[in-house]
Backbone as a ProteinNet text record, in pm:
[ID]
protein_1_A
[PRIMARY]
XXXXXXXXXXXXXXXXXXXXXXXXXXXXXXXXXXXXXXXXXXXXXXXXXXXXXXXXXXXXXXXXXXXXXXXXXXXXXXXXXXXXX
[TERTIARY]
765.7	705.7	769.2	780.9	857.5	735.5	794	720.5	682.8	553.1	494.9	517.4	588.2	557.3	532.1	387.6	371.1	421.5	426.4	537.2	492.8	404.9	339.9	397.2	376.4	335.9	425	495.3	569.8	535.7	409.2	356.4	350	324.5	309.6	181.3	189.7	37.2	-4.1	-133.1	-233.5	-246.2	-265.7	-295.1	-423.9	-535.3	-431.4	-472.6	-410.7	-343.3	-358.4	-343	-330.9	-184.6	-169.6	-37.4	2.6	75.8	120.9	291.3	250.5	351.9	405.4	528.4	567.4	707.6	802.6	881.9	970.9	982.5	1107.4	1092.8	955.7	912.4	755.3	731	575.1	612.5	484.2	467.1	374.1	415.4	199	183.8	45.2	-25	-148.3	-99.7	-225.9	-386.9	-396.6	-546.9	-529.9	-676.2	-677.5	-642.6	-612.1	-588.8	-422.2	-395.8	-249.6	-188.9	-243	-216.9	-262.4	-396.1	-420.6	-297.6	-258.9	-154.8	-49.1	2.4	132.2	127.3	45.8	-4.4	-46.5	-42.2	-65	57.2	89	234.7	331.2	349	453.5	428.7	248.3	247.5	293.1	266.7	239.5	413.1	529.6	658.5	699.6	787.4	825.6	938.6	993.2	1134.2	1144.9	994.2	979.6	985.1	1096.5	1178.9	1027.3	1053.8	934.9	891.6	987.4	1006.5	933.4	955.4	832.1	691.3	686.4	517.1	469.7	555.3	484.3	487.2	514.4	523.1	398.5	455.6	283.1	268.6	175.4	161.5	51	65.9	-54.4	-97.9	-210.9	-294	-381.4	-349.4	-408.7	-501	-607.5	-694.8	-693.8	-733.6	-763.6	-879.2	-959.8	-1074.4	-1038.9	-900	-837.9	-876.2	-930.3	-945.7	-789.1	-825.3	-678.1	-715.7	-608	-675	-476.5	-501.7	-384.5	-363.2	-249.8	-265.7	-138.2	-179.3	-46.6	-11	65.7	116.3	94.9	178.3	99.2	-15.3	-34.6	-108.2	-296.9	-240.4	-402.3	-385.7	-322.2	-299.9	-367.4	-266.5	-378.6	-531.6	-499.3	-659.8	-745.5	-727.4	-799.9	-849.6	-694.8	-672.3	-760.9	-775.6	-828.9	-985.8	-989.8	-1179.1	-1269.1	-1155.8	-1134.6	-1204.5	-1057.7	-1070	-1191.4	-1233.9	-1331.4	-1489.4	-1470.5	-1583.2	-1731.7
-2191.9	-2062.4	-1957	-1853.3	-1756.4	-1638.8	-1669.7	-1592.3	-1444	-1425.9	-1259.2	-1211.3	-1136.2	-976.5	-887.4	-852.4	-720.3	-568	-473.4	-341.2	-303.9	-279.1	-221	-265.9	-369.9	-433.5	-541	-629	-699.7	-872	-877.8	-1000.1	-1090.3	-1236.3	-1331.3	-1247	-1245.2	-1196.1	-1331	-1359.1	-1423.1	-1452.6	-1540.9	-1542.6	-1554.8	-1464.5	-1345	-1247.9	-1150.5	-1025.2	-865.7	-792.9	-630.8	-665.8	-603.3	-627.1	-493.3	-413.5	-284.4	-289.4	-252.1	-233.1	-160.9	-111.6	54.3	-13	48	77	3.6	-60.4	-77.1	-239.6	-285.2	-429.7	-440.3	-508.8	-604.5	-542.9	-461.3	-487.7	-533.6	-599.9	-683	-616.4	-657.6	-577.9	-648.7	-697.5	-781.2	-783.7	-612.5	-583.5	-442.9	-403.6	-257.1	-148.9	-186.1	-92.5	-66.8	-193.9	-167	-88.6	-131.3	-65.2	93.7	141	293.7	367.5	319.4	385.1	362.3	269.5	290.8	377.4	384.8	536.7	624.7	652.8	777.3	811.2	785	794	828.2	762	764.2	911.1	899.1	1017.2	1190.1	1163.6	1316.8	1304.2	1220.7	1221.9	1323.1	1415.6	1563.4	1542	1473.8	1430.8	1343.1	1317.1	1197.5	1321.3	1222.8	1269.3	1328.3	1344.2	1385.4	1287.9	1195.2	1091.9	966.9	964	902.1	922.5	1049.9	1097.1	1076.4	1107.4	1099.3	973.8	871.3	732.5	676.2	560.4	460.5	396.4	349.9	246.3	148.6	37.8	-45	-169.4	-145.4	-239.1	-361.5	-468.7	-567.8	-557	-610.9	-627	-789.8	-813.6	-948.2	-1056.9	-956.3	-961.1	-1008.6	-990.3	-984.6	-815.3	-731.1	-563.7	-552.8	-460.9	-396.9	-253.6	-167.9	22.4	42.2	137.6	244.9	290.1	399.8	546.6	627.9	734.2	843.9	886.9	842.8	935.7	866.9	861.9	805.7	875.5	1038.2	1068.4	1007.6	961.4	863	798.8	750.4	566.2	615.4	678.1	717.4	793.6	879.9	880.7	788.5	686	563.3	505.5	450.7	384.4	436	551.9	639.7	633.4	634.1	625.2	492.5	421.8	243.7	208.7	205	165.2	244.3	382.1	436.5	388.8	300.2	282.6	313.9
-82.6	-107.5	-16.8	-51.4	27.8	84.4	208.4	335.1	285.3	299.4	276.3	452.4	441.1	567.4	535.2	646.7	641.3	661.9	555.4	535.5	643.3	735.1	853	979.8	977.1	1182.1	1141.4	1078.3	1022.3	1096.4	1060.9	1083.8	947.4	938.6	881.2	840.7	662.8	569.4	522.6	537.1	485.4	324.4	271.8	106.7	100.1	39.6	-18.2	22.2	-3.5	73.7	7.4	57.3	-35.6	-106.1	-165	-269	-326	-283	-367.1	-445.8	-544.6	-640.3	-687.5	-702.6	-783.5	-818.9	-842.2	-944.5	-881.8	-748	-713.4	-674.3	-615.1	-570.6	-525.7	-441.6	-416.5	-266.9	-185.6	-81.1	9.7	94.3	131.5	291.7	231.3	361.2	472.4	570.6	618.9	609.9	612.2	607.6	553.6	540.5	509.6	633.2	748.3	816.7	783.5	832.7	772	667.3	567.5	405.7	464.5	492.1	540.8	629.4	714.9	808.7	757.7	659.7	607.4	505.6	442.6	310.7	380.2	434.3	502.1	595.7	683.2	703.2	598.2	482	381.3	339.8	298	216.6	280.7	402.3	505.1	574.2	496.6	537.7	459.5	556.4	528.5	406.9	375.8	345.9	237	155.1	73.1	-62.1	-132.5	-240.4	-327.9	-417.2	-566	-649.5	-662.2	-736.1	-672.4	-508.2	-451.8	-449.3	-436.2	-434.7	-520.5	-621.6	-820	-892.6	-766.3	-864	-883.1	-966.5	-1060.1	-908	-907.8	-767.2	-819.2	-812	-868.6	-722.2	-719.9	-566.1	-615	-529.1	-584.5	-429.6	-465.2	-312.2	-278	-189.4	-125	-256.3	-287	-357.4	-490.8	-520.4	-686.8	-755.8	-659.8	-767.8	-767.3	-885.6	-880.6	-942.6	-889.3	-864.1	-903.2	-964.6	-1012	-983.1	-926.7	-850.8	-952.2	-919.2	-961.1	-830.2	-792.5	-697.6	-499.7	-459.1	-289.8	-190.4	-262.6	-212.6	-256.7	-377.9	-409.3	-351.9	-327.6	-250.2	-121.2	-53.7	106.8	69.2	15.1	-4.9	-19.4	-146.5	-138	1.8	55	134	282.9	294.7	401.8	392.9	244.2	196.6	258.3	218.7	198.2	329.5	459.8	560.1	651.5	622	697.4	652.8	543	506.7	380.6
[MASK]
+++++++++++++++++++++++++++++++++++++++++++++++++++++++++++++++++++++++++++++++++++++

């Protein structure tokens, strides 16, 4: 089986895991904090093309949900809603 790292803190991820998806591959995420500070970071990056902001993004949770986004600024929003509770 091939090793999950986390896009964040780049530790060994747990099965199973946050799971985000867009156009290009699978990225995992140890926990929800993780997943929050890497969407949010991405999104508030001065320099992130159009084509990034405006992409599909699809989230799998630990739980098996899975949530849609348009765009990364849903994603951190979610993600910000998420982890605060």
């Amino acid at each position: 089986m091939k090793r999950r790292v986390c896009s964040y803190d780049m530790f060994a991820v747990p099965d199973p895991s946050f799971v985000m998806k867009d156009t290009v591959g699978e990225m995992y995420f140890c926990n929800l904090r993780c997943f929050c500070v890497w969407s949010v970071q991405l999104a508030t990056r001065p320099n992130l093309s159009v084509d990034d902001k405006n992409s599909a993004y699809s989230l799998t949770t630990p739980s098996g949900e899975e949530h849609q986004f348009a765009g990364i600024v849903e994603v951190a929003r979610w993600a910000t809603a998420n982890a605060i509770g």
